[in-house]
C-alpha positions as CSV (number, residue, x, y, z in Angstrom):
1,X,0.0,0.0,0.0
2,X,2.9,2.7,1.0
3,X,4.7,2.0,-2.4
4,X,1.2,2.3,-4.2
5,X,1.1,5.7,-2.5
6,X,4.4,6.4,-3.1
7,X,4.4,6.3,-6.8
8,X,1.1,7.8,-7.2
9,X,2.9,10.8,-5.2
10,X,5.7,10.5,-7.3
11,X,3.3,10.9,-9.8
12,X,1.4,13.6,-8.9
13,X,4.3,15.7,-8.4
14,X,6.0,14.8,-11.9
15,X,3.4,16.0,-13.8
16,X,3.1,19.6,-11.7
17,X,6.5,19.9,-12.4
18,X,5.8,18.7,-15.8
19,X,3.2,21.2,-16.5
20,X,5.6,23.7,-14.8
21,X,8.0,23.6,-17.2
22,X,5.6,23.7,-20.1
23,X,4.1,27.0,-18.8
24,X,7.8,28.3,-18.5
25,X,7.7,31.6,-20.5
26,X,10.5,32.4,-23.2
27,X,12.8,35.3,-22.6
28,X,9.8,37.1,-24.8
29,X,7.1,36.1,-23.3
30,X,8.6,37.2,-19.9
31,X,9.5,40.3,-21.1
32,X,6.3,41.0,-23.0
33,X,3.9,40.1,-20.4
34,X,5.6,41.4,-17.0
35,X,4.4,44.5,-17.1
36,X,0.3,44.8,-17.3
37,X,0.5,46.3,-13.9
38,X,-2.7,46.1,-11.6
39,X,-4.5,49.1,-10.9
40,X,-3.3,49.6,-7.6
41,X,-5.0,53.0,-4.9
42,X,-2.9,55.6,-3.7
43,X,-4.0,58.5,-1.2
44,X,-3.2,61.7,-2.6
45,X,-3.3,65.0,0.6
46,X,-4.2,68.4,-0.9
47,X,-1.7,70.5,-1.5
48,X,-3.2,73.8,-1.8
49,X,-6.7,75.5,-0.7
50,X,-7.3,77.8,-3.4
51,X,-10.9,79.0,-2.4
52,X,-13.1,79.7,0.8
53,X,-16.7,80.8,0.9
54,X,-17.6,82.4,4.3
55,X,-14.3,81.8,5.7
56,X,-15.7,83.0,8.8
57,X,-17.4,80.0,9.5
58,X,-14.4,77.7,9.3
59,X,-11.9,76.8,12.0
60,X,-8.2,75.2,11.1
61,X,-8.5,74.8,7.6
62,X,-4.8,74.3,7.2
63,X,-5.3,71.1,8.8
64,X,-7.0,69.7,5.8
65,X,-3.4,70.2,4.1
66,X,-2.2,67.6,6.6
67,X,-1.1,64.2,5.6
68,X,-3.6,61.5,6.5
69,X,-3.7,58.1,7.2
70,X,-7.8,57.2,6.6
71,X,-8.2,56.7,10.1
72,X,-10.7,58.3,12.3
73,X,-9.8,58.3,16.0
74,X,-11.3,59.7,19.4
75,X,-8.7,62.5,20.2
76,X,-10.6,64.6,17.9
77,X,-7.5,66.5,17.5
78,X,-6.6,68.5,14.5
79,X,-9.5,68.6,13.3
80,X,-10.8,71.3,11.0
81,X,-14.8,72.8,11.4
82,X,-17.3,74.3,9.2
83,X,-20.0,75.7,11.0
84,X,-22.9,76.9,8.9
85,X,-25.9,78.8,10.0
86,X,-29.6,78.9,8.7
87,X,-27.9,81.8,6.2
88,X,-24.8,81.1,5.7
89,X,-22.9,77.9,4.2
90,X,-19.2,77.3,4.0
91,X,-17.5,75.9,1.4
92,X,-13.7,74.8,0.7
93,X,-12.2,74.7,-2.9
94,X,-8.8,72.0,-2.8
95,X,-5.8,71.7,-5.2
96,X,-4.5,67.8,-5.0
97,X,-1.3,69.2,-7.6
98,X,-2.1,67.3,-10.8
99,X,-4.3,65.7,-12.7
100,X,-5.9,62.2,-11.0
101,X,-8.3,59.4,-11.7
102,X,-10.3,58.2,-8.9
103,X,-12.1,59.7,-6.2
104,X,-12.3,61.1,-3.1
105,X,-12.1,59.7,1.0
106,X,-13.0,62.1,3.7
107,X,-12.5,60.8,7.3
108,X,-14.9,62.7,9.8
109,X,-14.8,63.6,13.4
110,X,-17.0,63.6,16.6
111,X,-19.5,67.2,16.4
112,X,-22.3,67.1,19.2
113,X,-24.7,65.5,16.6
114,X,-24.4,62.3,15.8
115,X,-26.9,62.8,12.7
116,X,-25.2,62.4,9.2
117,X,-24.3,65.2,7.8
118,X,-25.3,66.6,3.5
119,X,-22.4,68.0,1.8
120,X,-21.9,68.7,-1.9
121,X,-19.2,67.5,-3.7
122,X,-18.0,68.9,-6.9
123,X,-14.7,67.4,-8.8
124,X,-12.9,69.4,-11.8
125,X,-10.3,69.6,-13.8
126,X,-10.0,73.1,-13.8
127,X,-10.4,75.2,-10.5
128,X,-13.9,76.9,-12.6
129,X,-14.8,73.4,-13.4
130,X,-15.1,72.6,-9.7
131,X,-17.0,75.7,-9.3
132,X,-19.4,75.7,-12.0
133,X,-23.4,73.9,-12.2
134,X,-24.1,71.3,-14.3
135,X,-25.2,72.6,-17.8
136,X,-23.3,75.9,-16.6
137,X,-20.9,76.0,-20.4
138,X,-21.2,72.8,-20.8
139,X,-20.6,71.2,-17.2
140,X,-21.4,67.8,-17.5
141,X,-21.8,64.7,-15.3
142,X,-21.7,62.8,-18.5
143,X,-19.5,58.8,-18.4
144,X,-19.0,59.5,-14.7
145,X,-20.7,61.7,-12.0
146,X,-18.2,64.7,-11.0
147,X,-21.0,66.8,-9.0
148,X,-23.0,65.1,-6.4
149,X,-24.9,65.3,-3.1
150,X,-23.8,62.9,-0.1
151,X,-24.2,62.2,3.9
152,X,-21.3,61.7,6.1
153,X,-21.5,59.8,8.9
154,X,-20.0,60.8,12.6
155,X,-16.9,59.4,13.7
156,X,-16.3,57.8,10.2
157,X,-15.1,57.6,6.5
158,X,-16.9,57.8,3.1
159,X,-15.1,57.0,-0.1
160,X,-16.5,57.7,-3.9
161,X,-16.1,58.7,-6.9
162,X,-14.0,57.3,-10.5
163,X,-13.9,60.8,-12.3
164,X,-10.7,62.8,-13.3
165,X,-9.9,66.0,-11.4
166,X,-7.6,68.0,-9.8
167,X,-9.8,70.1,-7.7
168,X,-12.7,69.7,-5.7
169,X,-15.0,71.8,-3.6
170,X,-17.0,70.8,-0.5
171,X,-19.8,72.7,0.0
172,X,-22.0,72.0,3.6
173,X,-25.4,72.2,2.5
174,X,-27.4,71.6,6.5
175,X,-28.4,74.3,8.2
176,X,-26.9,74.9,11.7
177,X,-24.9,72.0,11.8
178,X,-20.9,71.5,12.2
179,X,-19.1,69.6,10.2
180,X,-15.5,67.7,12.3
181,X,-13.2,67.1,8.9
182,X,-10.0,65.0,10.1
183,X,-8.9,64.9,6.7
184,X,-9.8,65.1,2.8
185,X,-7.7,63.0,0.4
186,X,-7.9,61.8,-2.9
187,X,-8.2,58.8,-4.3
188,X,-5.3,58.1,-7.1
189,X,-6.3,54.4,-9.3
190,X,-3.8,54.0,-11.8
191,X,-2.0,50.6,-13.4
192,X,1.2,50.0,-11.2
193,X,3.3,49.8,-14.1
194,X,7.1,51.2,-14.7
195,X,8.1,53.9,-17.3
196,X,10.9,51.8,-19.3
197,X,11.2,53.9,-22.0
198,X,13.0,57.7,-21.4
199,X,14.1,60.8,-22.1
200,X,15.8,63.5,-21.4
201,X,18.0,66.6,-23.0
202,X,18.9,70.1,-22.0
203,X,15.8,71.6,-23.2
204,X,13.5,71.4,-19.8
205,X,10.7,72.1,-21.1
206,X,10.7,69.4,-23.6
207,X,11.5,67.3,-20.7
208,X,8.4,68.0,-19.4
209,X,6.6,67.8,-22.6
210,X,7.6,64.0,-22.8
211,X,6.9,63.4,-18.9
212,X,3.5,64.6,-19.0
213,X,2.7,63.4,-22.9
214,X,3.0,59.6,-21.0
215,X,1.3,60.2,-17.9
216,X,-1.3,61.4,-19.8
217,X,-1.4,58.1,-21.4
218,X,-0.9,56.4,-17.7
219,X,-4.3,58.1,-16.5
220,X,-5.4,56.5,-19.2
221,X,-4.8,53.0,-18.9
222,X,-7.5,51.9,-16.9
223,X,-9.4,48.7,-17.4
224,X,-9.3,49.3,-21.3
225,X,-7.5,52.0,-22.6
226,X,-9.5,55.6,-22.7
227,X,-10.2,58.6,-24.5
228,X,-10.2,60.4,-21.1
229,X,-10.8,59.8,-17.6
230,X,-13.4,62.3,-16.9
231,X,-15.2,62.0,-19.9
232,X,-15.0,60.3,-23.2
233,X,-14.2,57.3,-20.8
234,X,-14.9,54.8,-23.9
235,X,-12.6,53.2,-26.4
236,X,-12.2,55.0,-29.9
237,X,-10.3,52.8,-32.5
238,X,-8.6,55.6,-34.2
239,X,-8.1,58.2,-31.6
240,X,-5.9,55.0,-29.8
241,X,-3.2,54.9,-32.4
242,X,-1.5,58.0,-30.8
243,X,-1.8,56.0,-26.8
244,X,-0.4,53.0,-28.4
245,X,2.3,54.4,-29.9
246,X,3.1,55.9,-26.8
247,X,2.3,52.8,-24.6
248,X,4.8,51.1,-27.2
249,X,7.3,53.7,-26.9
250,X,7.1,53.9,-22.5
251,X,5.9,51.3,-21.4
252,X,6.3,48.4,-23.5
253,X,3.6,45.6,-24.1
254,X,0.9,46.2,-22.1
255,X,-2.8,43.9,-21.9
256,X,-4.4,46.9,-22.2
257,X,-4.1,47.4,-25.9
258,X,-5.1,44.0,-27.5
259,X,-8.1,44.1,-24.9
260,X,-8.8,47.4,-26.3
261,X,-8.5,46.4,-29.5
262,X,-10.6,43.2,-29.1
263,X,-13.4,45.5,-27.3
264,X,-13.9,46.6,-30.5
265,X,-14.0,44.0,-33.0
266,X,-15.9,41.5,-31.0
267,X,-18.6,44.6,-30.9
268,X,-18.6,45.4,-33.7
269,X,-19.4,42.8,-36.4
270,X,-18.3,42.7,-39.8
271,X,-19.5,44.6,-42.1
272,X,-20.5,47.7,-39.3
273,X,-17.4,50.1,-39.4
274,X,-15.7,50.5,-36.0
275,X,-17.4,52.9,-33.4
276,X,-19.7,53.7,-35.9
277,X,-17.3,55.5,-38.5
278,X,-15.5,53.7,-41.5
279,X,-12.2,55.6,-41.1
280,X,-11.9,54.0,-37.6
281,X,-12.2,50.9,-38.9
282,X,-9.2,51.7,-41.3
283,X,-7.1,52.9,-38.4
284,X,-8.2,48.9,-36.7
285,X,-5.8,48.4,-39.8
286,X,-3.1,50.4,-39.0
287,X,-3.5,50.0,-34.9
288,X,-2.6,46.1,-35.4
289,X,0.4,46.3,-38.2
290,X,1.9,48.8,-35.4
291,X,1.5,46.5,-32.6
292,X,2.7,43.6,-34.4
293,X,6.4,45.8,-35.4
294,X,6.6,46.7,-31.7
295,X,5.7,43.6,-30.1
296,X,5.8,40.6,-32.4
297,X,2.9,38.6,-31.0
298,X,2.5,36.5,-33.8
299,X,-0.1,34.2,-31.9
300,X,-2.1,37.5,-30.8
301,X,-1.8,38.8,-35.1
302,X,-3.2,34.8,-36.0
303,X,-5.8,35.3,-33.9
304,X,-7.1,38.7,-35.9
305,X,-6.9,36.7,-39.8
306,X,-10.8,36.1,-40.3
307,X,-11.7,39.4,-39.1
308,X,-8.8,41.2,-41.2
309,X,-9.2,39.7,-44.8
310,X,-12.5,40.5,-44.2
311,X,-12.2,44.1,-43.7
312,X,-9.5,44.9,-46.1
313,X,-12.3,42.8,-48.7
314,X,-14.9,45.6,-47.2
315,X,-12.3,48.5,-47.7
316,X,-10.8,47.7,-51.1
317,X,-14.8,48.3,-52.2
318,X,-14.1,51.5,-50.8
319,X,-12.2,52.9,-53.8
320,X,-12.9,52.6,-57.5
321,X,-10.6,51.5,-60.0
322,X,-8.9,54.6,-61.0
323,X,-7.9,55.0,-57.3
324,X,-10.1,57.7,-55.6
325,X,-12.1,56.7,-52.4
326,X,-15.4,57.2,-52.9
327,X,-16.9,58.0,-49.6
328,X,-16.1,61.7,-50.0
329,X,-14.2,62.2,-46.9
330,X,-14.1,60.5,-43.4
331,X,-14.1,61.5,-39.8
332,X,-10.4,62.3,-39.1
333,X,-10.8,64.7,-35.8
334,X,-13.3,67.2,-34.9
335,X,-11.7,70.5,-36.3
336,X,-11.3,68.9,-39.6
337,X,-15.1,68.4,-39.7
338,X,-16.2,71.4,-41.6
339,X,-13.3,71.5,-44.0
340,X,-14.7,69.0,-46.9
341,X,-11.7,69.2,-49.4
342,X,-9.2,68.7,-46.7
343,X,-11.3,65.4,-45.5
344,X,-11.6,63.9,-48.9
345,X,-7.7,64.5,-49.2
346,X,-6.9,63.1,-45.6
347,X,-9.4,59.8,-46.1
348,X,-8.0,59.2,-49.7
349,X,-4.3,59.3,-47.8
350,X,-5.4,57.4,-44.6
351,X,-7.0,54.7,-46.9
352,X,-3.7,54.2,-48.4
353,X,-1.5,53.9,-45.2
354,X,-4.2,51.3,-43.8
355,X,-4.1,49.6,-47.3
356,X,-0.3,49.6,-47.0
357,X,-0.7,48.4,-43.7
358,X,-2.5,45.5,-44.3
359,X,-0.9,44.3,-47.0
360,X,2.1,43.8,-44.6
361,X,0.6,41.9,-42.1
362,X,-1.1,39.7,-45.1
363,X,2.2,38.9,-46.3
364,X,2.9,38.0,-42.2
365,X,0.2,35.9,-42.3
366,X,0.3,34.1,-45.7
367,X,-2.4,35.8,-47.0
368,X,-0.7,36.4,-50.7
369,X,-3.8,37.0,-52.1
370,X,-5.4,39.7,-49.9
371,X,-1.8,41.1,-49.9
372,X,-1.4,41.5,-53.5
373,X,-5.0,42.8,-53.9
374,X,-4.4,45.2,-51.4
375,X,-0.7,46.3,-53.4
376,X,-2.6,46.9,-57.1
377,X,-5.4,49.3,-55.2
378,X,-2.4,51.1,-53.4
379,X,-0.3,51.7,-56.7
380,X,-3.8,53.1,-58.3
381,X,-4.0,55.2,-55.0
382,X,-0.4,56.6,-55.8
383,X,-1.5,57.3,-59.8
384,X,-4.0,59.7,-58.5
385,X,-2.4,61.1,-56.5
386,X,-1.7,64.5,-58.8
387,X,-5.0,65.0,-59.0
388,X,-6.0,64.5,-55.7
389,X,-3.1,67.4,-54.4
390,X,-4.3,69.7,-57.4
391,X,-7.9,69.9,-55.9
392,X,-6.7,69.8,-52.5
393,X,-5.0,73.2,-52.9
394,X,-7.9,74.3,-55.2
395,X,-10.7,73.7,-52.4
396,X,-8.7,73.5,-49.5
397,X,-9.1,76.8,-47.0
398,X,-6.3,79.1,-45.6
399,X,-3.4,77.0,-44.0
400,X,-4.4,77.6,-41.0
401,X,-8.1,77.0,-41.1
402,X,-9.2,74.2,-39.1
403,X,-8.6,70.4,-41.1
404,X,-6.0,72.1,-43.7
405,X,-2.8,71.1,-41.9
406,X,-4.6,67.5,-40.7
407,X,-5.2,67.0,-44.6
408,X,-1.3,67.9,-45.5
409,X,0.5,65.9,-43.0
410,X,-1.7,62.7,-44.0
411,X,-1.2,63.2,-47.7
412,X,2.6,63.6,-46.6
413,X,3.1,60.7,-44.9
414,X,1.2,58.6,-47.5
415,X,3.2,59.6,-50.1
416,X,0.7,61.9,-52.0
417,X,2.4,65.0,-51.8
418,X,6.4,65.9,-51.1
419,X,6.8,66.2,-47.9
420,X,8.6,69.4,-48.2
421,X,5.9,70.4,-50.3
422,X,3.4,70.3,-47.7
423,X,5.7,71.4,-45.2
424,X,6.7,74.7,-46.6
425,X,3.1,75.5,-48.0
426,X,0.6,74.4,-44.8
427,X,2.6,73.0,-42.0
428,X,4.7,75.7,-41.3
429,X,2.5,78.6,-41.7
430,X,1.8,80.8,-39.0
431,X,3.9,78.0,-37.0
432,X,1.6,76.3,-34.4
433,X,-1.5,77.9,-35.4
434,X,-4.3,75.2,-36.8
435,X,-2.6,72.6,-35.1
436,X,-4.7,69.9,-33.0
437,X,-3.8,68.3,-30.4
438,X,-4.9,64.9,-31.8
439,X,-3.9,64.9,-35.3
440,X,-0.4,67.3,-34.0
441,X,1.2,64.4,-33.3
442,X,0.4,63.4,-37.6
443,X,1.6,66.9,-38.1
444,X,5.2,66.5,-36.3
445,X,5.6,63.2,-38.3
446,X,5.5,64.9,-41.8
447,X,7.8,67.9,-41.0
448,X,9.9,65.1,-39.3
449,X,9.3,63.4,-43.3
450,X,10.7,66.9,-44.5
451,X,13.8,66.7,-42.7
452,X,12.5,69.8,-40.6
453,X,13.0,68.3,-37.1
454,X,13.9,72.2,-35.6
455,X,10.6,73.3,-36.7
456,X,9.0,70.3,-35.0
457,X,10.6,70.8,-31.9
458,X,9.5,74.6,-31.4
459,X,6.1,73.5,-32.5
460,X,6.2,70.7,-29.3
461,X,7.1,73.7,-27.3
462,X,5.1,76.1,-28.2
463,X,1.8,74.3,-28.6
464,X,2.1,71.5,-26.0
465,X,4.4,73.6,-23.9
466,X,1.7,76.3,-23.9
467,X,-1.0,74.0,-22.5
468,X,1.9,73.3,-19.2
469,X,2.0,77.4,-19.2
470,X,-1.9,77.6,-18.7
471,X,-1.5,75.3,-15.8
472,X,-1.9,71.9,-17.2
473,X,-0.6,68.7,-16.0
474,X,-1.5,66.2,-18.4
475,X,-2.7,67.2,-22.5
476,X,-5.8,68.4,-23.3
477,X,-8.6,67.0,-25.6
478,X,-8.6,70.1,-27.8
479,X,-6.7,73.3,-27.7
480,X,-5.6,75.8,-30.1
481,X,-3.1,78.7,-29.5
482,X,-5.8,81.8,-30.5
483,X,-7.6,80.6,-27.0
484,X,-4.4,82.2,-25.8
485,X,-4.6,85.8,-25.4
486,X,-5.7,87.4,-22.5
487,X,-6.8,83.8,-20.9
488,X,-6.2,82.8,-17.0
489,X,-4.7,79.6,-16.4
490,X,-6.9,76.6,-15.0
491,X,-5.2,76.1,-11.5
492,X,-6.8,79.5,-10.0
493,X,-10.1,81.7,-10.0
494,X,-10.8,84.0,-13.3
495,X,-10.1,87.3,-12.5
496,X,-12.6,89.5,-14.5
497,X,-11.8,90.4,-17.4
498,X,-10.0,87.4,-17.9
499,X,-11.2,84.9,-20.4
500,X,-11.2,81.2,-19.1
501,X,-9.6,78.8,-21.0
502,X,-11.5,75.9,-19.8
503,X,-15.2,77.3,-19.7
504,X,-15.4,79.6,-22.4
505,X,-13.9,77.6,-25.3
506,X,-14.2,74.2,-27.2
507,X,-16.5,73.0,-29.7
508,X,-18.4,70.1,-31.4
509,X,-18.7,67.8,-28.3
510,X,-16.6,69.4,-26.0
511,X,-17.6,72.9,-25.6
512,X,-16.7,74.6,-22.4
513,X,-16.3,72.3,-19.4
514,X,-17.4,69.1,-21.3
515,X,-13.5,69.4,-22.3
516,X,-11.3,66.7,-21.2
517,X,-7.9,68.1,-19.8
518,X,-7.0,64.4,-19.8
519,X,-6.7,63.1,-23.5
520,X,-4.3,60.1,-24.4
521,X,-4.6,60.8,-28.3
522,X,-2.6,64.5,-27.3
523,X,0.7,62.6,-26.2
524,X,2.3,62.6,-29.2
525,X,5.1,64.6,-28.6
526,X,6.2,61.8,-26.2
527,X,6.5,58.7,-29.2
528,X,7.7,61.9,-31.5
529,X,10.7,62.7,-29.5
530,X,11.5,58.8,-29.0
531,X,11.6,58.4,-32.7
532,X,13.0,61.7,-34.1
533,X,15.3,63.0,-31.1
534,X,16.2,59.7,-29.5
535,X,15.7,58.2,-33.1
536,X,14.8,55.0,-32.6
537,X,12.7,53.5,-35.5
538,X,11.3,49.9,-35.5
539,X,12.3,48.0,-38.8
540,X,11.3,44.0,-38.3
541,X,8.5,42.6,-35.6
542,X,8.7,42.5,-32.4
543,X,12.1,44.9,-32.5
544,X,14.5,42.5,-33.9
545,X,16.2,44.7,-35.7
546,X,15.7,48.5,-34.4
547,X,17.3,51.7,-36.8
548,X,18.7,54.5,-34.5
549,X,19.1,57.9,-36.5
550,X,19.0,61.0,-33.9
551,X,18.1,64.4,-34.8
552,X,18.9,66.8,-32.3
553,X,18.6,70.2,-34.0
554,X,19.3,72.6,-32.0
555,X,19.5,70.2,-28.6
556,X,23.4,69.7,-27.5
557,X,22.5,66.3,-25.7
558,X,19.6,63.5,-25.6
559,X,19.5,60.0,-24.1
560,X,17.0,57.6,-22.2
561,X,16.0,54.0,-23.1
562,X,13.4,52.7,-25.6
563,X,11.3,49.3,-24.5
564,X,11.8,46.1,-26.6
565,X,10.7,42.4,-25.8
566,X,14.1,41.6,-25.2
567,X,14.4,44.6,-22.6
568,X,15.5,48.1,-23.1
569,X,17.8,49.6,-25.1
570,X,19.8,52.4,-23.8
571,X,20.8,55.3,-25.3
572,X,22.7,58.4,-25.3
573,X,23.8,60.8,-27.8
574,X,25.9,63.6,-27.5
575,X,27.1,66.6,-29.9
576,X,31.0,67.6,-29.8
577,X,32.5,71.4,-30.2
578,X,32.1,70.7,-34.6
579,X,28.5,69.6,-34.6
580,X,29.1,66.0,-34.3
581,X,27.0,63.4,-32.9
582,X,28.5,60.8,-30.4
583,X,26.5,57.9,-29.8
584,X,26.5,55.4,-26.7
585,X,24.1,52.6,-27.3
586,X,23.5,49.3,-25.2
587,X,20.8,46.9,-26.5
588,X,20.0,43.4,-25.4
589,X,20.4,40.4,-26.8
590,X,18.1,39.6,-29.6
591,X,18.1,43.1,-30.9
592,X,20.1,44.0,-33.8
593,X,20.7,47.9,-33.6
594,X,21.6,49.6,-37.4
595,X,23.4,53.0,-36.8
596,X,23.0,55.7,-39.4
597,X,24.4,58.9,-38.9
């Protein structure tokens, strides 16, 4: 009986270890997959108290700046009071420092009535945000509710909220009552996930650029990843191509993207278009060939055959046989709405990357047919290509207007038009003016196409740079630089006079406070600088062989580290007294590195 038992244990434990060894990932898979990150809570203390209303009525406010620990105890110590009377209500207006996603936690203390107390919360990601009335310019508590009523019990702790903020006001609403605050914090819930890619140069405030373009993208990353956090909290196929490129570029693989991506597909059946709009079902196209070169999941790219020859079947009937897409012009972003020639010109040019886009992962996949289907339609693409620039500059409204320079840099980067072309005729003009914040980072790519890498960099600074001046700590969903004079920033009351950059601007869907301040598709500086600065540029799947060409410009030094699935490749380079460029790079083993000067 013992040696029955003793080789059924034997046997038990060989095949655990058996089936241990099968599960044991490659030095890919390991790499790839360690770094999804759960989303993890942190407790955030305010760190400034921008506002009081009937300051009068409140005792010890400072206290509220305090660190806490969430604990409510019977010393009743430190403990700040708001005291209202049948007339008169106080309120508090907090800064927590930066942009958040989450909530709010208030601990509470021991007043003389035990009864629970009404208080009004208000979050915002602008100080007038906080204080402004739903419907007030477009306040909102649209995807998540950022202005509610509560109770608060005696001697306790309430917790709510998933919105994003930076400020919040309490208002006590009771009359006659007094409210014991032991503390107010905020509720950070982010992905616990390390920044392996960097940068850094002399320029500072490109530095900061960069920093904020990925935490941007980190807000973000919740359980899929997000238009915003406070509201457009939903998945958009194209507006993700920017936050993957940067997820690519920071952090690496992340589960975030393919669940994303599958979010979409598996809701939306062939032959619907994605989210409701056939360009975004182009840019499904061009979101996968991306993640493939970064990543190489070749099981992940199987899995998305059926649903890909399918499409690209669906799109190729989407242009007629002398080339020209026939839709008349696409969604590409909202200020390029009302600008028809520069739409026709930007969907003829985006249905040619995502043709050229699936054609490669076709030839990945075996798919010879689809591939060479998709190769004829592109060439006819590039034969009308004359005429499609000719009416473009015929129709197409001042270089500035909204949708001109979006229609440029996508005919740029698809080959339409010389890059230089476009460049020195739209691009350029009036420098940052009729940029976007989504479709920039498009911009930046085609004067990076036209060798014009200084111009590119001053744009980064003075658009995105301008949204840090106006108080910003993570990239807008809109912004343009004529909102600019004579506007207060967002991290302090409007004196009069003043126009408000948050309330009193915007458009289409975001007008006023409806703006996100937290929009993943505006880091592209962050991936821009990575490829053009740092100049790393992926040339096979998965990073096994990576081109590194920098371009400083004016910049006398760059380095940081770019993310592969083998690890990270470091980087540093460095001009010398003639102009030169000195380079230091260490990659790991599996990535072949080709250096061009």
């Amino acid at each position: 009986m013992k040696k029955i038992l003793l080789a059924l244990i034997i046997c038990i434990v060989g095949g655990i270890v058996c089936f241990a060894i099968d599960r044991i990932p490659t030095d890919v898979e390991t790499a790839t997959n360690e770094y999804s990150g759960e989303i993890e809570r942190e407790y955030i203390s305010p760190v400034k108290i921008v506002w009081t209303q009937n300051e009068q009525l409140i005792k010890n406010i400072d206290y509220l700046l305090r660190e806490g620990n969430g604990q409510a105890d019977l010393t009743n110590s430190h403990i700040c009071v708001m005291k209202s009377t049948d007339k008169e209500h106080p309120s508090v207006l907090l800064d927590f420092g930066r942009e958040l996603h989450g909530g709010l936690q208030i601990v509470t203390g021991m007043p003389a009535d035990h009864t629970p107390i009404r208080i009004r919360v208000r979050y915002g990601e602008s100080v007038s945000e906080a204080m402004s009335e739903i419907g007030e310019r477009g306040a909102t508590n649209d995807h998540a509710i950022r202005d509610f009523e509560t109770t608060l019990p005696w001697l306790g702790l309430r917790e709510w909220g998933n919105s994003g903020f930076r400020f919040v006001r309490i208002d006590l609403l009771d009359d006659n009552r007094d409210l014991h605050i032991k503390e107010i914090r905020a509720i950070s819930m982010m992905r616990d996930i390390p920044y392996r890619g960097s940068f850094r140069c002399n320029d500072e405030r490109l530095n900061k650029i960069w920093q904020t373009g990925a935490y941007t993208v980190h807000l973000n990353m919740q359980e899929y990843l997000w238009d915003g956090i406070k509201r457009d909290r939903l998945v958009w196929m194209g507006d993700l191509h920017p936050e993957i490129t940067t997820v690519s570029n920071v952090f690496g693989y992340n589960e975030v993207v393919p669940k994303s991506f599958d979010l979409v597909k598996n809701t939306t059946p062939l032959p619907r278009w994605m989210n409701g709009m056939y360009t975004y079902s182009i840019w499904w196209v061009i979101n996968q060939r991306d993640w493939y070169y970064f990543h190489g999941d070749e099981a992940y790219l199987r899995e998305q055959r059926d649903y890909l020859v399918e499409l690209l079947d669906i799109l190729l009937k989407q242009v007629d046989e002398n080339g020209f897409e026939v839709s008349g012009g696409g969604f590409l972003d909202w200020p390029s709405n009302a600008n028809r020639p520069a739409m026709r010109a930007g969907t003829q040019a985006l249905m040619m990357w995502g043709l050229k886009s699936g054609a490669e992962l076709c030839e990945c996949l075996g798919e010879s047919e689809m591939a060479a289907r998709c190769n004829e339609r592109y060439a006819k693409m590039v034969e009308a290509a004359p005429a499609v620039v000719e009416q473009y500059f015929k129709e197409a409204q001042h270089p500035t207007a909204p949708g001109s320079k979006q229609g440029a840099a996508l005919m740029a980067l698809a080959g339409i038009i010389d890059a230089k072309e476009a460049n020195d005729k739209v691009l350029t003009v009036e420098g940052a003016r009729g940029f976007s914040t989504f479709y920039g980072y498009y911009m930046l790519q085609a004067m990076a196409k036209a060798g014009d890498y200084e111009g590119a960099m001053q744009v980064i600074s003075d658009f995105w740079g301008a949204m840090l001046d106006m108080g910003a700590t993570s990239f807008w969903e809109d912004f343009h630089t004529d909102w600019l004079p004579n506007a207060a920033p967002i991290d302090a009351i409007v004196p009069e006079g003043k126009k408000d950059i948050h309330g009193d601007f915007g458009a289409y869907c975001y007008v006023g406070f409806r703006h996100s301040l937290s929009h993943g598709w505006a880091s592209g500086p962050t991936s821009w600088l990575m490829q053009h600065a740092l100049g790393v540029e992926v040339v096979e799947p998965g990073c096994k062989v990576v081109k590194i060409v920098p371009h400083l410009g004016k910049l006398e030094w760059v380095e940081g580290s770019f993310p592969t699935p083998y690890g990270d490749i470091q980087i540093s380079h460095k001009k010398d007294a003639a102009g030169n460029i000195k380079s230091t790079i260490k990659a790991p083993k599996g990535v072949k590195v080709i250096r061009e000067k």
